[in-house]
SELUMTI-736879 format. One record per residue: x, y, z of N, C-alpha, C, O in turn; residue number from 1. Coordinates in steps of 0.1 Angstrom, whole numbers. Example, Ala and Ser with C-alpha at 12.3 -4.5 7.8 and 13.67 -1.06 7.14 Angstrom:
   nc1   nc2   nc3  cac1  cac2  cac3   cc1   cc2   cc3   oc1   oc2   oc3 num
   132   -57    78   123   -45    78   132   -33    78   142   -33    85   1
   128   -22    71   137   -11    71   129     0    79   134    11    80   2
This chain:
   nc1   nc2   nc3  cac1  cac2  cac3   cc1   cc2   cc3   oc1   oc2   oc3 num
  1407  1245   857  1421  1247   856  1427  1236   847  1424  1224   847   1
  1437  1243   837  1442  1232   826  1453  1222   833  1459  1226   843   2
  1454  1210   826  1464  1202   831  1480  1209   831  1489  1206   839   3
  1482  1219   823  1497  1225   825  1498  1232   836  1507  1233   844   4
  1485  1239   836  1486  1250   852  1485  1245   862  1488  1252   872   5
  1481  1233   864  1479  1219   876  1495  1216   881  1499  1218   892   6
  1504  1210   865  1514  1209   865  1527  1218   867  1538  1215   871   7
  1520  1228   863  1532  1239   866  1528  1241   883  1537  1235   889   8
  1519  1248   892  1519  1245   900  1526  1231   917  1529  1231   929   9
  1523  1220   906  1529  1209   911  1548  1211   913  1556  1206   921  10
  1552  1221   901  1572  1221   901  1570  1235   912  1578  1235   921  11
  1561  1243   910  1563  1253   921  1561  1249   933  1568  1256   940  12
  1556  1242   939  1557  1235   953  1566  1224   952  1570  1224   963  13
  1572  1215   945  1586  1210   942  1597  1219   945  1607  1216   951  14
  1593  1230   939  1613  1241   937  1607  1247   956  1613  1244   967  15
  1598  1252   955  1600  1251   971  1605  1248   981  1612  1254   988  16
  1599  1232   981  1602  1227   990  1613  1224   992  1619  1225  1003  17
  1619  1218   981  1634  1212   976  1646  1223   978  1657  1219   982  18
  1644  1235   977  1649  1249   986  1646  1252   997  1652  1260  1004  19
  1637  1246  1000  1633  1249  1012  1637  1241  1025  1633  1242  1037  20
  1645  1232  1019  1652  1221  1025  1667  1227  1031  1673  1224  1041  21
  1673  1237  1018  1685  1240  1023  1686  1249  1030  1698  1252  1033  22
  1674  1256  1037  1673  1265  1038  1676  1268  1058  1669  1261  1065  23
  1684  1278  1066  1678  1272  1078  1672  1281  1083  1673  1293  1080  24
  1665  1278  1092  1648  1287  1097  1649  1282  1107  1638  1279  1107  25
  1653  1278  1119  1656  1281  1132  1671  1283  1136  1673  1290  1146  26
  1680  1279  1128  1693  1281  1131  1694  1276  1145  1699  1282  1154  27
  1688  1261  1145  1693  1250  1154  1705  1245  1149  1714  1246  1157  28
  1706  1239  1137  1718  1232  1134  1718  1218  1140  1709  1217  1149  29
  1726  1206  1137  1735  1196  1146  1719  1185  1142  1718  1183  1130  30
  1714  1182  1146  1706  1168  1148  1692  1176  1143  1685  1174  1132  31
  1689  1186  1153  1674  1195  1149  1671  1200  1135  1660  1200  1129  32
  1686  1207  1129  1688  1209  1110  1687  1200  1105  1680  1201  1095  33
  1692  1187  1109  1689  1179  1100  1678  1170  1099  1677  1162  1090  34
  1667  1171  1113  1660  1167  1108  1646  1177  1102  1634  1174  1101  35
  1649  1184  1100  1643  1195  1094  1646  1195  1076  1638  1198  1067  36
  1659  1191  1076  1663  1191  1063  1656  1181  1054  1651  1183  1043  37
  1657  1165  1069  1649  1153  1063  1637  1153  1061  1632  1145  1052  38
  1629  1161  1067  1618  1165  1068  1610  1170  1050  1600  1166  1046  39
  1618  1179  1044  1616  1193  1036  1619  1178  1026  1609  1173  1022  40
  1630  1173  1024  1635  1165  1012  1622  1150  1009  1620  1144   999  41
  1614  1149  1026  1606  1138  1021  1591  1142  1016  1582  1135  1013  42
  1590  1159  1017  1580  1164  1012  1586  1165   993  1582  1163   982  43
  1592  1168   997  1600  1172   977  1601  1157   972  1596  1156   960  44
  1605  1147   978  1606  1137   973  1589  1131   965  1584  1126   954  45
  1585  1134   982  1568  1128   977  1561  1133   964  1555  1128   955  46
  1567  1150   967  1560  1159   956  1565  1153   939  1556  1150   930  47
  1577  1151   936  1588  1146   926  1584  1131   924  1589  1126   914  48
  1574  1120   931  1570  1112   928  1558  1111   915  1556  1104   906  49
  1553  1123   924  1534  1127   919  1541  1133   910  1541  1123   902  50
  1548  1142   903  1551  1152   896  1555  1139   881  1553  1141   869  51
  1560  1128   887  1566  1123   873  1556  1115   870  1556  1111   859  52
  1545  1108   879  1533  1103   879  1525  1109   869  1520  1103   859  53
  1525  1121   873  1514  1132   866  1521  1134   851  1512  1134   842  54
  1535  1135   847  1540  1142   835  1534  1127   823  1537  1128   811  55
  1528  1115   829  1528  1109   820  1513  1115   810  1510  1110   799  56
  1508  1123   815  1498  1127   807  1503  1137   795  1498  1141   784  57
  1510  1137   798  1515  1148   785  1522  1142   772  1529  1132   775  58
  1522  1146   760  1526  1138   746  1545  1135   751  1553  1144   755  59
  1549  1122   748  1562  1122   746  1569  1130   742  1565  1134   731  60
  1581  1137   746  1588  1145   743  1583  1156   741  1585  1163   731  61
  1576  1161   755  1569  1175   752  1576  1179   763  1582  1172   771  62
  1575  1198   763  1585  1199   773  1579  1200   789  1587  1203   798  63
  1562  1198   792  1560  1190   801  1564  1177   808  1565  1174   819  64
  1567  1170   795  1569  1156   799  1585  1157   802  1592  1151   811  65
  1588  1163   797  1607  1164   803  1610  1168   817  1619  1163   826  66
  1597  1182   817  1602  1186   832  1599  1180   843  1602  1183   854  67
  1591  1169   840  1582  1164   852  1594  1151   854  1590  1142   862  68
  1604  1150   849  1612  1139   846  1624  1150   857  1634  1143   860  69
  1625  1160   861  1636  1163   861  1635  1165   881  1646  1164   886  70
  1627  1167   888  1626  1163   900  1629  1150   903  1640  1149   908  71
  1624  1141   901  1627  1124   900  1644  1122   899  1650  1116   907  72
  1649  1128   888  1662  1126   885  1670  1128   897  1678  1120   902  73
  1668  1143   902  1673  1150   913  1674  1140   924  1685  1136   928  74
  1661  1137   929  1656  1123   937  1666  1112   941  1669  1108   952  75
  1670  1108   926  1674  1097   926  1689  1100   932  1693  1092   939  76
  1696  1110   929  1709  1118   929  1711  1120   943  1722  1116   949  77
  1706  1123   947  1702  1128   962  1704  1115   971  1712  1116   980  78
  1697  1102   969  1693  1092   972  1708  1081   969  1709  1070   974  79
  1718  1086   960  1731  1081   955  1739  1087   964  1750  1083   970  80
  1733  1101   966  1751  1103   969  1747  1100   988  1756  1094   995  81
  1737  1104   993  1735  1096  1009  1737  1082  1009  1742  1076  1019  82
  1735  1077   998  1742  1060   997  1754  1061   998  1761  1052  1001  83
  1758  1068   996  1781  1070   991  1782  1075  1002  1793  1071  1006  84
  1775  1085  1012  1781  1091  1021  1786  1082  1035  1795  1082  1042  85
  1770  1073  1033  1766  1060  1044  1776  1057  1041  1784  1064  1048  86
  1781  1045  1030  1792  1039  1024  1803  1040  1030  1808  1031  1037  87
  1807  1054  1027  1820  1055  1028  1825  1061  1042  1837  1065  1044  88
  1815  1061  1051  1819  1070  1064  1830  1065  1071  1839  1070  1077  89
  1823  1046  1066  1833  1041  1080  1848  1039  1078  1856  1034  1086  90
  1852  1047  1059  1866  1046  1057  1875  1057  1061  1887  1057  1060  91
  1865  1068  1066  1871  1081  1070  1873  1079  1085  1884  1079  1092  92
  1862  1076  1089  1864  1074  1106  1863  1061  1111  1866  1051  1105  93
  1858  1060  1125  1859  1042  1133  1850  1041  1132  1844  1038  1142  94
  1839  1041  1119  1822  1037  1116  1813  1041  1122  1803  1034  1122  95
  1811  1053  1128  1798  1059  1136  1804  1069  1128  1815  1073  1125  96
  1789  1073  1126  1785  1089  1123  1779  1094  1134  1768  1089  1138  97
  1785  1106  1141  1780  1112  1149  1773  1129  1145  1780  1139  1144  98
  1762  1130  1143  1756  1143  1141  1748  1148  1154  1738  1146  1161  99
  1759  1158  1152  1753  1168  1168  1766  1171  1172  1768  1177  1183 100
């Protein structure tokens, strides 16, 4: 198997999972959704690690090497705005987040 079909496989279990996160499949909801949610995002995450790990094999500015840049990005975005959410909770309410 060539390094691109390795790679391309690698974004197909990325778009997966990373969907597969929004996705709900027990229709628990409240604490159980979301750890389900947390669950799916720390597999996408891990995957989006390896994936930009891996894209260093490919020539600079190839459009391997871009896409493998483009999970990571997502990552990091994801990883900002639950920082802002933490952040800013305690200016909406009396500082507890309650889920459930």
């Amino acid at each position: 198997m060539s390094e691109t079909s390795i790679f391309r496989l690698g974004l197909l279990a990325w778009t997966v999972t990373f969907v597969g996160a929004f996705l709900d499949f027990g229709g628990g909801g409240g604490a159980f959704g979301l750890s389900h949610f947390l669950l799916w995002q720390v597999v996408a995450s891990t995957l989006a690690v390896l994936l930009f790990i891996y894209g260093r094999r490919f020539e600079k500015r190839s459009m391997q090497r871009v896409a493998s840049r483009v999970p990571g990005i997502l990552l990091i975005g994801i990883l900002i705005a639950a920082a802002l959410f933490a952040g800013t909770a305690g200016f909406i309410t009396d500082g507890t987040i309650d889920i459930g």
